[in-house]
N, C-alpha and C positions, 0 to 999 in steps of 0.2 A: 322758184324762189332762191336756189340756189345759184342758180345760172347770175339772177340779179344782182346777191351778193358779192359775184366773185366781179361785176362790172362791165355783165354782156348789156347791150343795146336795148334788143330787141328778141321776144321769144316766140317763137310761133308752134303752134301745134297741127298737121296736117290731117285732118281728118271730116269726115261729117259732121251734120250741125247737127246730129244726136249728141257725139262724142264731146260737146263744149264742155270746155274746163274754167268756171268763174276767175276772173284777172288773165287768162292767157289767149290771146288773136289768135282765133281758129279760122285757120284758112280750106279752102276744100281741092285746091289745088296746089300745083308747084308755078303755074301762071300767076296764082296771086298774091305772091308771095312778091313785095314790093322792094327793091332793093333802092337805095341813092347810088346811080352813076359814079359822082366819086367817094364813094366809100372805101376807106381803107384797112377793113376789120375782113377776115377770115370768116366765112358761113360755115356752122358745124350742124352737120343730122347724126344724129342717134334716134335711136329705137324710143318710143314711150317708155319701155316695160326696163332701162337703162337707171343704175342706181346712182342717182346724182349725187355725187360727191366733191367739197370744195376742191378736194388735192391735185386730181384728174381734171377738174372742168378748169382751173387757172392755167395748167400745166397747159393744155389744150388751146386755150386762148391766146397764148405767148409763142405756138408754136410758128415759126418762121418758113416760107418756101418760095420756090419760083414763083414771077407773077401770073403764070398762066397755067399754076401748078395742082396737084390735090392730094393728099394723104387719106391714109387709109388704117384705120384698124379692122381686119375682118370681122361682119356682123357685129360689128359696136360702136363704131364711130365712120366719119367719113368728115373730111375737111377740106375745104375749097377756098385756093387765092382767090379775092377779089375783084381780079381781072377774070376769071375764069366762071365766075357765081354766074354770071345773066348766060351765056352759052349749055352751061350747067343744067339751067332749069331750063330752060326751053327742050332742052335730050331730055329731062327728066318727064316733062310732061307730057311728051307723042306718045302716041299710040296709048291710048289712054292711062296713061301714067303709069310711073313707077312705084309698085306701092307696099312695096318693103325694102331691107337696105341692104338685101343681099342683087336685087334686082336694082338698084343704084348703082352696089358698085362694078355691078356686070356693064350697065350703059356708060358710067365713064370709064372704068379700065378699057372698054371698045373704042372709044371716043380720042381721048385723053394718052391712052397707054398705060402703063405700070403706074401705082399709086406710090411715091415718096413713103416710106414707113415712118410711123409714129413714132416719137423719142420713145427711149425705154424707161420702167416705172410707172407708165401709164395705163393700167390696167382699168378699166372701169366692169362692173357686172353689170351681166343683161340674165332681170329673173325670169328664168322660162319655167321652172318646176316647184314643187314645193320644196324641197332641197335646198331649192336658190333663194326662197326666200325668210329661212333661217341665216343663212349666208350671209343676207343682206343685212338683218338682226346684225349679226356679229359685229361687219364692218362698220355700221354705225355705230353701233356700241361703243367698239374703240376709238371712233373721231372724236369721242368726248371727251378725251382725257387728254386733261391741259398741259404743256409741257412746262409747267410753271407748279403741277403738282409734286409735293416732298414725296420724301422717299418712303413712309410709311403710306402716306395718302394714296400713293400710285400702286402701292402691291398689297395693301391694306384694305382700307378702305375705299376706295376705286370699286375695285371688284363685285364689292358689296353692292352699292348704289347704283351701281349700272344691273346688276341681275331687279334691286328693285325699281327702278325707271323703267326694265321691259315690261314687266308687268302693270306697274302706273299708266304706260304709255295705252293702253287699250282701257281704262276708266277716265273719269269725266273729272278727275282729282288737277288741278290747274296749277302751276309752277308755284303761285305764291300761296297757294295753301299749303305746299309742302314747304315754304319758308318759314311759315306760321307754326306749322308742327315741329319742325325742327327746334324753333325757337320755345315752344313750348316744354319740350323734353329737355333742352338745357338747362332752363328756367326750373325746371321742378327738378333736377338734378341741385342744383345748385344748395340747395340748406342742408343737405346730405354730409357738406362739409361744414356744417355747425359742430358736429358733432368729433370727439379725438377718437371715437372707436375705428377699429381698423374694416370692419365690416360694411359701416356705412359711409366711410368715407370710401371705400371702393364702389358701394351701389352708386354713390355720387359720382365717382368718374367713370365708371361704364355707363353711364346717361349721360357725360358729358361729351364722353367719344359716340354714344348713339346720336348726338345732337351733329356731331361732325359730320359722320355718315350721311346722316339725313338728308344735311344742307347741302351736299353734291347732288343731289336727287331733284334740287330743284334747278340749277341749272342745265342740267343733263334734260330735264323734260322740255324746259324753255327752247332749248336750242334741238331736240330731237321734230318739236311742232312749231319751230317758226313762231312761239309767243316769248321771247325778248322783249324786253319793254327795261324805259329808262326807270318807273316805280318799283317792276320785280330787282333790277340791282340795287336802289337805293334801300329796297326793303331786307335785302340778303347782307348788303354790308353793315347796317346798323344793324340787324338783328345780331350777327355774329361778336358785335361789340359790346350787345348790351348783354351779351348771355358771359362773356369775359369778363362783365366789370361787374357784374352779380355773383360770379364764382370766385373770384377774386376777395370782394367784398365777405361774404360768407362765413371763405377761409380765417379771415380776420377776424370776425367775430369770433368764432370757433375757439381761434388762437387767446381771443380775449378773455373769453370763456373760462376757458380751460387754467389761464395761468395768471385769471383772477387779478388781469393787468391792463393799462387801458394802451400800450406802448404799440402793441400788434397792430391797433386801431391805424396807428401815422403809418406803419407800413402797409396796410390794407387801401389806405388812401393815397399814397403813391405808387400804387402799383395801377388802381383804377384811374387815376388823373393821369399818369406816362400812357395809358394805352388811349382812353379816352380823349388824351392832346394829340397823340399821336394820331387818330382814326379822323378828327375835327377837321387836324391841319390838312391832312390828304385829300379828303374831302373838298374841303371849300376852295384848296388849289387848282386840285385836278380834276374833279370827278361833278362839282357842281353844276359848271357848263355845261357840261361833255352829255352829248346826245347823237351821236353818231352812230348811231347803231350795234356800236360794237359793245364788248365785255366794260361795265364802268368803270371796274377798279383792275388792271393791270400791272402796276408799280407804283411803290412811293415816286416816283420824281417824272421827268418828260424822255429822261435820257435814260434810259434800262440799262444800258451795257457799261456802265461805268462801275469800276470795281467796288467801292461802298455800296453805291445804288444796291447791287445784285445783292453783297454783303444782306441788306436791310431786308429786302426780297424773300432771301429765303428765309431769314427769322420771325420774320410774319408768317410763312408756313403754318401749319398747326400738327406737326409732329410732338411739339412738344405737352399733347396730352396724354402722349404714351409714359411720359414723365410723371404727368400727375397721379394713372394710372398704379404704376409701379411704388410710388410712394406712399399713395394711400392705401395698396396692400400692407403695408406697416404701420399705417396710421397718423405719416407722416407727410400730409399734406401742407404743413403750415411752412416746411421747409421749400416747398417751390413757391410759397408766397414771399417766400427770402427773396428768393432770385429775381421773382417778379418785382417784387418793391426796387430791389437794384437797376433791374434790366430796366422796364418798363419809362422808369424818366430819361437812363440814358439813350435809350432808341429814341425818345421824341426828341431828343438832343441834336441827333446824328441825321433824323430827317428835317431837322428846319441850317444844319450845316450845308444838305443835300439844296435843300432850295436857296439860299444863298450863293453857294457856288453858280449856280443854272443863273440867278439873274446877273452875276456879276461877270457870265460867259455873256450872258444875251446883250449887257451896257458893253462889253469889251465889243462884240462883232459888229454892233449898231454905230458905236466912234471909229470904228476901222473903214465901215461902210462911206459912212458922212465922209472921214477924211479921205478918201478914194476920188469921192465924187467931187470932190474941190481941188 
């Protein structure tokens, strides 16, 4: 599945038809192993018991050589030109075959000569012990963490969610339940800040930072089992909005409350209409179509690397509940409802700026396009 991801062809498994693996052509030889004449892709063998990783197998697939060439990493990989694959496997398959990949790369280094070495940073693991496959734990562990995580998130809360996904990941607990619990815990966090006392306004925000945690727990599971689906993103990014514009909201009453005013009320509701325009616009732009299999929500805009873009990017982050944190230690939560009423409209300001710009690139390349062609 990962091999699929990264944009191999075709995946075969060489083994008996005891050993069939459901979705993957098991072949029982190296004869039947059917290649296209002109093919122009690289045939890679590694070991079954090889810990598939996106970084290694793309790395791998790009890797360039002679045409009648083959690479080698000892006992873990083995790559072969595509002029070289049908000679390949006919050596591979005398003498009744070859049938592990230390004995592969004995019959082509015989054949062929010295194997090309693989670029460097390509390490992949092959679990042979239990040792190895704590190992393995680890290194997937850390492919979940997105490089688009803030900087609490990543040495924070990270940590946290990945120790509970290895444990989820052995129950029957399914990615969008834990979106559902996550959202739950925000949710009841939330009227915590009805209150001005400094006590319960902090249980309120360590439930809204458990609610953070959480919700990395379900994508870390989705993508640990291959259950991504285009409803688990649509469920995780509206849940995360509607648990913002309830806490939000809350605060505001809280503030009304307390100061016996209805004024807190208009900033409660521009703090909940700037995120919730903001989360709508995103949405219905970029993310409504979007079925590609990938992550749904990546960036406000089409273009990431453009400096507001990124600007936007990371203030969507959610560090900033270490702020709420910190103030409703004091009891002072109504003063990030400040910022929020400020922030919150002018960021949906900055991101319908962001898409304006992007169409009035795409009408500028489209009349340069046309006038080209005339």
């Amino acid at each position: 599945m990962v091999a699929r991801q990264v944009g191999y062809g075709q995946v075969f498994l060489l083994a008996d038809g005891h050993a069939a693996i459901p979705g993957i052509a098991t072949i029982p030889d190296w004869r039947s192993l059917a290649l296209d004449a002109h093919r122009s892709a690289p045939l890679v063998i590694a070991p079954t018991t090889i810990l598939s990783e996106f970084d290694w197998l793309e790395s791998v697939a790009l890797t360039r050589m002679e045409p009648a060439g083959w690479a080698s990493l000892p006992d873990r990989i083995v790559i072969l030109a595509p002029a070289a694959a049908r000679d390949a496997l006919a050596l591979l398959d005398a003498e009744g075959g070859a049938c592990d990949l230390t004995e592969v790369q004995n019959r082509l280094h015989h054949h062929f000569g010295p194997p090309r070495a693989i670029l460097e940073g390509i390490d992949p693991l092959v679990v042979r012990t239990p040792t190895d496959v704590r190992a393995a734990e680890k290194r997937l562990l850390r492919s979940l963490v997105k490089d688009t995580d803030g900087f609490m998130a990543r040495h924070v809360e990270r940590p946290i969610s990945l120790e509970i996904s290895r444990h989820l990941a052995r129950t029957a607990v399914t990615p969008n339940q834990m979106t559902l619990i996550s959202l739950a815990v925000g949710l009841i966090g939330a009227p915590f800040f009805l209150s001005p006392r400094p006590l319960l306004q902090t249980v309120g925000a360590l439930l809204f930072l458990a609610h953070s945690i959480l919700d990395g727990c379900d994508g870390e599971l989705a993508r640990l089992r291959f259950q991504q689906s285009r409803w688990g993103g649509v469920l995780d990014f509206w849940g995360d909005n509607v648990v913002h514009a309830v806490v939000f909201a809350c605060m505001a009453v809280g503030w009304s409350l307390a100061a016996a005013a209805t004024w807190p009320l208009l900033l409660g509701a521009a703090a909940v209409l700037g995120s919730l325009g903001s989360a709508s616009f995103v949405y219905w732009r970029l993310m409504h179509a979007k079925d590609d299999g990938g992550p749904l929500f990546t960036s406000v805009s089409e273009v990431p690397d453009q400096r507001l873009t990124r600007l936007l990017d990371a203030a969507s982050r959610r560090d900033f509940i270490y702020l709420v944190l910190i103030l409703a230690l004091f009891g002072k939560s109504d003063w990030f409802l400040l910022l929020a009423a400020l922030g919150a409209p002018i960021y949906f300001i900055l991101v319908l700026v962001v898409a304006w710009r992007e169409r009035r690139q795409k009408t500028a390349t489209i009349s340069a396009a046309q006038g080209a062609n005339h």
